[in-house]
Each structure stands twice: as C-alpha cells, then as structure tokens.
C-alpha positions in Angstrom: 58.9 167.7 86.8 56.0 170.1 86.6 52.8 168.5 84.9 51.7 170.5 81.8 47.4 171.5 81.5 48.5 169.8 77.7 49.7 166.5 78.8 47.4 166.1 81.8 44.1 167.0 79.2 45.3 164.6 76.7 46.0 161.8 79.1 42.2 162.1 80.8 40.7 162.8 77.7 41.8 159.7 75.7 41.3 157.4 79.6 38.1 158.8 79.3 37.3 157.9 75.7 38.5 154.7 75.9 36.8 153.8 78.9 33.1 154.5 77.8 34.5 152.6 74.4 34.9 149.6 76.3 31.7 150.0 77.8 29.3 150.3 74.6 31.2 147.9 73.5 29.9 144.8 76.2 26.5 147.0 76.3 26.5 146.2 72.8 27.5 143.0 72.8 24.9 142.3 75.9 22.0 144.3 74.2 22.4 143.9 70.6 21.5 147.7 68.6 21.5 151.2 70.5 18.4 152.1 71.9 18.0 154.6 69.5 20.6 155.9 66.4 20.2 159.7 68.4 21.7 157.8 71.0 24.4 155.8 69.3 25.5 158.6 67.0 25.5 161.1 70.2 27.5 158.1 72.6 30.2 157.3 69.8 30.3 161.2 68.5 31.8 161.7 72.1 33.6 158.5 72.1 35.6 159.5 68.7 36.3 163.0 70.0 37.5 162.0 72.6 40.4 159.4 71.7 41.4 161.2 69.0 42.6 163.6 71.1 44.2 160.8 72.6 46.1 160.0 69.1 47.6 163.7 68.9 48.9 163.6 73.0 52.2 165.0 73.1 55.0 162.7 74.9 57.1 163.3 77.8 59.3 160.7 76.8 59.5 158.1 73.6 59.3 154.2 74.7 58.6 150.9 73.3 55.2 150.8 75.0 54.2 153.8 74.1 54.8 153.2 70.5 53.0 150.0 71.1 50.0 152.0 72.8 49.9 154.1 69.3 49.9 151.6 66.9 47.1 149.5 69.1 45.3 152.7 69.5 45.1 152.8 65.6 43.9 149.4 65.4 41.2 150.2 68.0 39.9 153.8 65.9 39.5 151.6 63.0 37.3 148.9 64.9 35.1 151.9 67.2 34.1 153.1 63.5 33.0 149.6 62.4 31.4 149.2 65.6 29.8 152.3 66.1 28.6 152.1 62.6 26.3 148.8 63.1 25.6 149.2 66.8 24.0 152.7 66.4 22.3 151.4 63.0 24.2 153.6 59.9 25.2 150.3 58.8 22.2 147.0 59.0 24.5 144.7 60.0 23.1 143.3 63.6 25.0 140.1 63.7 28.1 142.2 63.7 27.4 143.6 66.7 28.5 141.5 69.1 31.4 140.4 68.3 32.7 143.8 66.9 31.7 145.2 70.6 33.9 142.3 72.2 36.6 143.1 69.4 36.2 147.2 70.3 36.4 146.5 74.4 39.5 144.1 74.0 41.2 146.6 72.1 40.8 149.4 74.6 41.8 147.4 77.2 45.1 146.9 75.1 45.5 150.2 73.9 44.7 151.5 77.6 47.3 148.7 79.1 49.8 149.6 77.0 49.5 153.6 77.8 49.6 152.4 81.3 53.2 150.9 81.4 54.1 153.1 79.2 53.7 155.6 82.2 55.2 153.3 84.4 58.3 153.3 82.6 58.7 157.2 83.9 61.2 156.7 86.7 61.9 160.4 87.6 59.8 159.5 91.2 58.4 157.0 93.1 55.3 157.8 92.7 55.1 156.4 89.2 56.6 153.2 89.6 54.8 151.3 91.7 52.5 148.1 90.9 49.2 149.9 90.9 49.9 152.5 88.3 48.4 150.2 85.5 45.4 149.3 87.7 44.3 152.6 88.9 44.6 153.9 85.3 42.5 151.1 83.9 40.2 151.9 86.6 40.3 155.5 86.2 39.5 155.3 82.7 36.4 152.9 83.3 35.3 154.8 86.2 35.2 158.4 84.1 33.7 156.6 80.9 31.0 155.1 83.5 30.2 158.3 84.6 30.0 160.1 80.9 28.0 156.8 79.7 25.3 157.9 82.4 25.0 161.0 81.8 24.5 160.3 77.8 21.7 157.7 79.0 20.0 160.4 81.4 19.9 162.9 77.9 18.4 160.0 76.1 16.1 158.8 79.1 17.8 155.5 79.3 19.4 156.5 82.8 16.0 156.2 84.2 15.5 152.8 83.2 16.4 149.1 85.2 19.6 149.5 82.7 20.1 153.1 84.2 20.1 151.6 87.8 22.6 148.6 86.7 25.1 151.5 85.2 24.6 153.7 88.4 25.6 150.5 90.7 28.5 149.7 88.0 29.7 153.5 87.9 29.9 152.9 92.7 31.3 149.3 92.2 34.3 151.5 90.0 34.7 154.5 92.0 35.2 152.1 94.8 37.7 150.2 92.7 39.6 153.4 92.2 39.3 154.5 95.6 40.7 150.9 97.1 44.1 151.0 94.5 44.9 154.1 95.3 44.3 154.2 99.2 47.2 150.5 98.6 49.1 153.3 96.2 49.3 156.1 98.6 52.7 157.5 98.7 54.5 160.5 101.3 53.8 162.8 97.7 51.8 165.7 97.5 49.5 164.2 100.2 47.5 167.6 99.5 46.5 166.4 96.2 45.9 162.8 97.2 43.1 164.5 99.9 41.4 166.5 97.3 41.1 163.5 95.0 39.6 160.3 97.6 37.5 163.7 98.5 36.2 164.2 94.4 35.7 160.3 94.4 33.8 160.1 97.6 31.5 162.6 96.4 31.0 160.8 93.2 30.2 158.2 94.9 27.9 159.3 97.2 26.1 161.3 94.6 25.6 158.2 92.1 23.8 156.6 94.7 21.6 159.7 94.7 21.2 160.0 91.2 18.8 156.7 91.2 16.1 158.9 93.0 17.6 162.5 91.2 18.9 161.2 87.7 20.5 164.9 87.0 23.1 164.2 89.8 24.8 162.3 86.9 26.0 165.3 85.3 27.8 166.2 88.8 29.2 162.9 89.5 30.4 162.8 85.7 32.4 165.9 86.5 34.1 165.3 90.2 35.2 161.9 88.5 36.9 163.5 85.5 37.9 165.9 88.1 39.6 163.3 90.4 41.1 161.5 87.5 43.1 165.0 86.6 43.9 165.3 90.0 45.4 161.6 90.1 47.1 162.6 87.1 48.6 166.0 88.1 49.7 163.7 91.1 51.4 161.4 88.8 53.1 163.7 86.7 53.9 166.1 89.5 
C-alpha cells in the first residue's frame, strides 16, 4: 500500500501532540503552575492544535481499537482544557494541578496505546505486526513532544535553565529509546528508509547534547525528530 502525505501528517501530528501533553502534564504535576501564562497559553496552544488534528485523521481501515483510541481521545481533549486551564493560570485553581496533570498524562498514554494497536491490527506486511510497533510509537510520540517542549522552553528562556538541562538529557535518554526498539524492529523492508531515519535520530541526538552549550540547536533537533518520526511512519505504512 502506498502511504498518503494526509495519513502520515495526521499520524505524526497527533503522536506529537500527545506526547508533549503527557509531558506538561508530570512537569505540571512535579512543578505546580507554568512558569509564566505566555508560556502555558503558547505550550498548550500547540498542544491543542496539534491533537485535534489528530481527532479529524482519516482511517485506513475501521477497528475496535481504533474506535476505542477516538472515544479516549475525547476524554483526554476534555481533560488537556481543564488542565491547561489551571496549570497555565486562566483558571486559580493550583491544587488542581497536579492531579489533573497525572489525569492528562494517563490519558495520552491511553489514547496513544490504543492508536498504537490499532496500527498493529494492519496486517497487509510484516512490518506492522511485530511486538515493537506499540513501543516505538509511544516512544516516537514522547521523543517528538520532548523535542517541541524544548524548543517552547528555549522561546520562553526556560531551556537555559537546570530544568532545560534535565529536558535536554530526557529528550537523549528518548531518542535513544527510539533508536534501541527500532534497531530490535528492523525488518528486510525498505532498508533505505530505515538508514535515513537511525541517521535523523543520530543527529538529534547528537545535537541535543549540543544544544546545552548552543540552546538554538533545539529548533534543529525538534525538526530531524519530527522528521524521523515521518520517516518511521512512511516505513510503516509503506
């Protein structure tokens, strides 16, 4: 089957989203209130766009899972506007915080879980049934939203900060995650494209470890990683 730019965009858009979701979602639980409302507004204006693109993806193929994955991605836009409400301060409510940011990350992790078999239910090749497909998609999406929470914090100047250095470490422990499950995934299928992505992620990686002396790197690593992830998912669909 021959991927589509539609279904491919949707898919890394909404991984995306959902990934940096679940992240300001334990930040916020860990850290209590957005540094600043500029900076929660700006975080969950991306956050919103981008998994509700996720809600209008077109479907190769209707499944139980994937209905599942709509109806828990529902739930979840629901509890990222309560959240991203009181976290970036629209709404006083600071003890809500926390446990609306644990609520918001369990329910990407569901919604995200739940796109992932859903994917893994497409037998048409071997490439996308296999035992990693969930894992490298889960790691996927937290390895792009890693990389698109940095480069938010660099705009805001929290990149340069000790919590800056902690998401930088977080964004190589990831890539390297990513890199691990799919080097166990590898398959005889479009070995071209499998090159060109471990060569996107190594670059991401070694250019996060840069970006804690250059802090404008992250707006390179934030790209080869959303890059990579479309090449892993032109791979799948291919």
């Amino acid at each position: 089957m021959n991927p589509t730019f539609r279904i491919i965009f949707f898919t890394v858009a909404s991984s995306a989203g959902y990934g940096l979701l679940a992240l300001l979602g334990l930040v916020g639980n860990a850290h209590g209130k957005a540094s600043s409302m500029a900076f929660g507004l700006t975080a969950m204006a991306v956050v919103l766009a981008l998994i509700t693109v996720g809600l209008f993806s077109p479907s190769q193929r209707r499944s139980s899972w994937l209905s599942r994955a709509r109806i828990a991605a529902a739930i979840n836009y629901l509890i990222a506007l309560s959240f991203g409400c009181v976290w970036s301060g629209l709404i006083d409510a600071p003890a809500l915080i926390a446990p609306l940011g644990i609520l918001t990350a369990l329910t990407c992790a569901i919604t995200a879980f739940c796109t992932a078999v859903s994917n893994r239910s497409l037998k048409t090749n071997t490439a996308r049934h296999n035992k990693f497909i969930v894992l490298v998609y889960l790691a996927f999406a937290l390895a792009t939203g890693s990389g698109l929470l940095n480069v938010i914090s660099f705009i805001f100047g929290r990149f340069q900060t000790d919590a800056g250095k902690f998401m930088a470490l977080l964004t190589v422990a990831l890539i390297l995650i990513a890199i691990t499950l799919k080097w166990f995934e590898r398959s005889n299928h479009n070995r071209k494209l499998q090159i060109i992505m471990f060569a996107l992620l190594s670059m991401g990686l070694v250019l996060t470890l840069l970006s804690l002396i250059l802090p404008w790197l992250t707006f390179i690593v934030a790209l080869l990683i959303l890059v990579a992830a479309w090449t892993e998912r032109w791979h799948f669909f291919a």
